[in-house]
N, C-alpha and C positions, 0 to 999 in steps of 0.2 A: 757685870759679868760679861764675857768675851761671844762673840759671834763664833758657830762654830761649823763649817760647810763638810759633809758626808755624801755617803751616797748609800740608799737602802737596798737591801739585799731583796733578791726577787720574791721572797714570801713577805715580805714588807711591804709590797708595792701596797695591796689592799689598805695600809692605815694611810699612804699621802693619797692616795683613790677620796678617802673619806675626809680627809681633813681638807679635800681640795672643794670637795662638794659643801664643806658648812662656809666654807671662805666666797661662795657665790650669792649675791643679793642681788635685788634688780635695782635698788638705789647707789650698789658701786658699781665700779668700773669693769668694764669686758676685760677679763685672763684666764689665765691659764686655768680649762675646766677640766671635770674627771674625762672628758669627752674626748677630749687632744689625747690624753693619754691611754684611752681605751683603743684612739685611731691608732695612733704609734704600736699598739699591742698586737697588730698583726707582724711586727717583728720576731714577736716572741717575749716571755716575759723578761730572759736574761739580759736580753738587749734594751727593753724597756726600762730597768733596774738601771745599766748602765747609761741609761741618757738623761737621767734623771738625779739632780742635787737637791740637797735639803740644805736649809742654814738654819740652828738653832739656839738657843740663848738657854742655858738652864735647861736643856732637855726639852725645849717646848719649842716645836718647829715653827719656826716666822715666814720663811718663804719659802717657795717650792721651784725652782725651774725642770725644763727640758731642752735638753737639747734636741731640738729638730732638725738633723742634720750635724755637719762636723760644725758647720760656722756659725749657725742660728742658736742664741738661747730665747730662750720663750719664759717669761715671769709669772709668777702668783705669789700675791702679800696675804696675809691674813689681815682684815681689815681692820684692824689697830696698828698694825705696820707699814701703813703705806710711807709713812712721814718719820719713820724709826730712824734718828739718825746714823744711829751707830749700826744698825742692820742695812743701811744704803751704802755707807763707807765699806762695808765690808764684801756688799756681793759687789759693789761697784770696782773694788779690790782684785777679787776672785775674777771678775768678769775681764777685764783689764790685762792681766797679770799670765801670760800661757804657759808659764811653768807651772802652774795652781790645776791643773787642771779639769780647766769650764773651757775655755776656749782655742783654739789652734793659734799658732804666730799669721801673719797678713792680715786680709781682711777679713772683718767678721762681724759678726749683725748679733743686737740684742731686741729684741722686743719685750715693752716695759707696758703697765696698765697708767693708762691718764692717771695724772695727779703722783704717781710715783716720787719721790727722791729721788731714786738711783736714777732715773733720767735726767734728774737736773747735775746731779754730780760726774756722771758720764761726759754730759753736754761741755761741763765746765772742764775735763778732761779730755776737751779734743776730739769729741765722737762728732760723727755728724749724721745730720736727719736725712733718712733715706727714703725707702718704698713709702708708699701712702695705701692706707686700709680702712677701709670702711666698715666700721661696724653696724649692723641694723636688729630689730625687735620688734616683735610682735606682742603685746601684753596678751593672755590668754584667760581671762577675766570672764572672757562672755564666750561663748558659743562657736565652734569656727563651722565654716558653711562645710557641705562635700564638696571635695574635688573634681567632680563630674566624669572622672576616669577609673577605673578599675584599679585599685591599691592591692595587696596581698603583702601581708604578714612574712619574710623569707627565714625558713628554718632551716636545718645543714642541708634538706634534699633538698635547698633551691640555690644552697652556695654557688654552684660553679655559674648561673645563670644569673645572677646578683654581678660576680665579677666579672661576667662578661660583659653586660651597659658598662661597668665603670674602667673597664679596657676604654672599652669603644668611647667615651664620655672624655680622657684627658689622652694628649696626645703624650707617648711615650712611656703609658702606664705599664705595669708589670703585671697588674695586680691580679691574682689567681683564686681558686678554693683555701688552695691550702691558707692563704694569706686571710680567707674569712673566717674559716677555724679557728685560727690563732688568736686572729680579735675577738672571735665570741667566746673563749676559753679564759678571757680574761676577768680579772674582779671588777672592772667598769661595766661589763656587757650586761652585769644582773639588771641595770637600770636602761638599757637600749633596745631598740628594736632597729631593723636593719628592713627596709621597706621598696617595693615592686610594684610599678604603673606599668597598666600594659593598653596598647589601643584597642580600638575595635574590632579588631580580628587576630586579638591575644597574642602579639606582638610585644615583648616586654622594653620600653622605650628611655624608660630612667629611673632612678631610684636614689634612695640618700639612707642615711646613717642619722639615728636619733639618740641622743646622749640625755638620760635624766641625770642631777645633779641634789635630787630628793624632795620631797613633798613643801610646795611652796618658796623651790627657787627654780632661778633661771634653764632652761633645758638645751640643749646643742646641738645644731646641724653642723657634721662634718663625717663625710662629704657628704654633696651631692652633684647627681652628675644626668646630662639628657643625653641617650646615642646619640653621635654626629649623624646618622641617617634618618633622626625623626627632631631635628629641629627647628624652631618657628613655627611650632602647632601646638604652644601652651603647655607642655608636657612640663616644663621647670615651674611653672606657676603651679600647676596639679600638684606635685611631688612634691611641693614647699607646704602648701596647704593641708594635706597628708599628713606631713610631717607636724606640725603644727597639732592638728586633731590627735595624733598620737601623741603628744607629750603633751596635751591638756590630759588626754586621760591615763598619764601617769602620774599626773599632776602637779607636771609643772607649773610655774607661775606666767612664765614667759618662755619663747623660743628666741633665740639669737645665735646670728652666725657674722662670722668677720670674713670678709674676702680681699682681693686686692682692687683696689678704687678703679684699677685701669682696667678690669675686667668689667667691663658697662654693660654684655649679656647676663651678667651672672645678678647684676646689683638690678639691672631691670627685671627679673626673672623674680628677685624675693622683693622686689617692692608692691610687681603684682600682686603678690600674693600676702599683701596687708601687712609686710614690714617696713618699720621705719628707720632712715637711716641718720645714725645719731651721728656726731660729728667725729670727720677723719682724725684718725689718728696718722704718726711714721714712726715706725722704725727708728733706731740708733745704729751707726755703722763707724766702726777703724779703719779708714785708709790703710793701706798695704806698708805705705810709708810710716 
């Protein structure tokens, strides 16, 4: 039976949300979780709907992408399809192909999980390897200590003070209330909590975004972020750790977040804080040419 690539309509998002969360285990490979796509849902859902493809065989969805941006697709296999040939020929097709529409003409980035197919069929199609990312984890098995700082739980009356660290945390950010409405409105938010460190004189200093992905799998930091005015005083190692204790007691199995390798504050920030970094992944990218 033939491969066949769609896109779900916004009351739909909820069953790729679900089927993205049973396709997470801590013995496969870091992808695409309900947690990207819960981040993404501060667009809105109609926007989320649109940046999002399925590819199905027989009515049974195999893979899931996002597009993260115009250029960027972002992968998840259901773990019997990582090595599907005929389901790698096909989004590697789709992916390839900019009248298909997955991705624009020039250059353009796919991000694929280790061990994938379509990476090797890409590769072998003239893609080449780009950014380098680091994935890391924390098993959450045993016990995780306190963070030694003030956490707080943030519900809509602490929106606009949540989006304000995470202004102040990336440069060029946009990110507003309205924009945390929108992601806690979504069908991934049932499983997250959206979390607040503050110093010693109630100072609120960083904060991160928790993704459960359901009882006895892997759970998701994205984002997190420390104000530029209170950094280098352990506040990313607090707020990882936070994080962490909060998706043990949703109970997750594991926490894990992917950044980019060359951000060394960010990857020293979650190593402090008891995660491990498993081996780099890169990217896949099409020269313009």
């Amino acid at each position: 039976m033939t491969i066949e690539m769609g896109r779900p309509e916004a009351d739909g998002l909820g069953d790729v949300v679900r089927l993205l969360g049973r396709w997470q285990h801590d013995a496969g490979p870091v992808q695409v979780h309900p947690g990207d796509v819960g981040w993404f849902w501060r667009f809105g859902a109609e926007r989320t709907a649109e940046a999002t493809r399925i590819w199905s065989r027989a009515g049974e969805v195999l893979a899931v992408g996002l597009l993260d941006g115009a250029d960027l697709l972002r992968l998840a296999f259901a773990p019997q399809a990582l090595r599907d040939g005929e389901l790698a020929r096909q989004v590697a097709e789709d992916a390839a192909a900019p009248g298909r529409g997955v991705l624009p003409e020039g250059r353009a980035y796919v991000e694929a999980p280790t061990g994938a197919l379509v990476r090797d069929l890409l590769s072998q199609g003239g893609w080449e390897s780009g950014e380098s990312w680091t994935p890391l984890l924390r098993d959450l098995g045993a016990p995780v200590p306190d963070p030694g700082v003030r956490v707080e739980a943030v519900g809509p009356e602490r929106a606009h003070e949540w989006a304000a660290v995470l202004r102040a945390s990336f440069d060029g950010s946009t990110f507003g209330g309205e924009r945390w409405h929108a992601m806690a409105a979504g069908a991934p938010y049932a499983g997250a909590r959206c979390l607040l460190a503050r110093d010693e004189r109630g100072e609120a200093v960083a904060v991160v975004a928790v993704w459960s992905a359901g009882e006895g799998r892997p759970g998701l930091i994205e984002p997190m972020g420390v104000h530029r005015a209170h950094r280098g005083r352990g506040y990313g190692r607090a707020i990882t750790v936070a994080a962490a204790r909060t998706l043990r007691e949703l109970g997750s199995s594991s926490v894990v977040v992917c950044c980019q390798s060359a951000n060394a504050g960010a990857v020293a920030a979650y190593r402090s804080a008891g995660l491990e970094r498993l081996p780099e992944r890169r990217d896949l990218y099409r020269d313009v040419s």
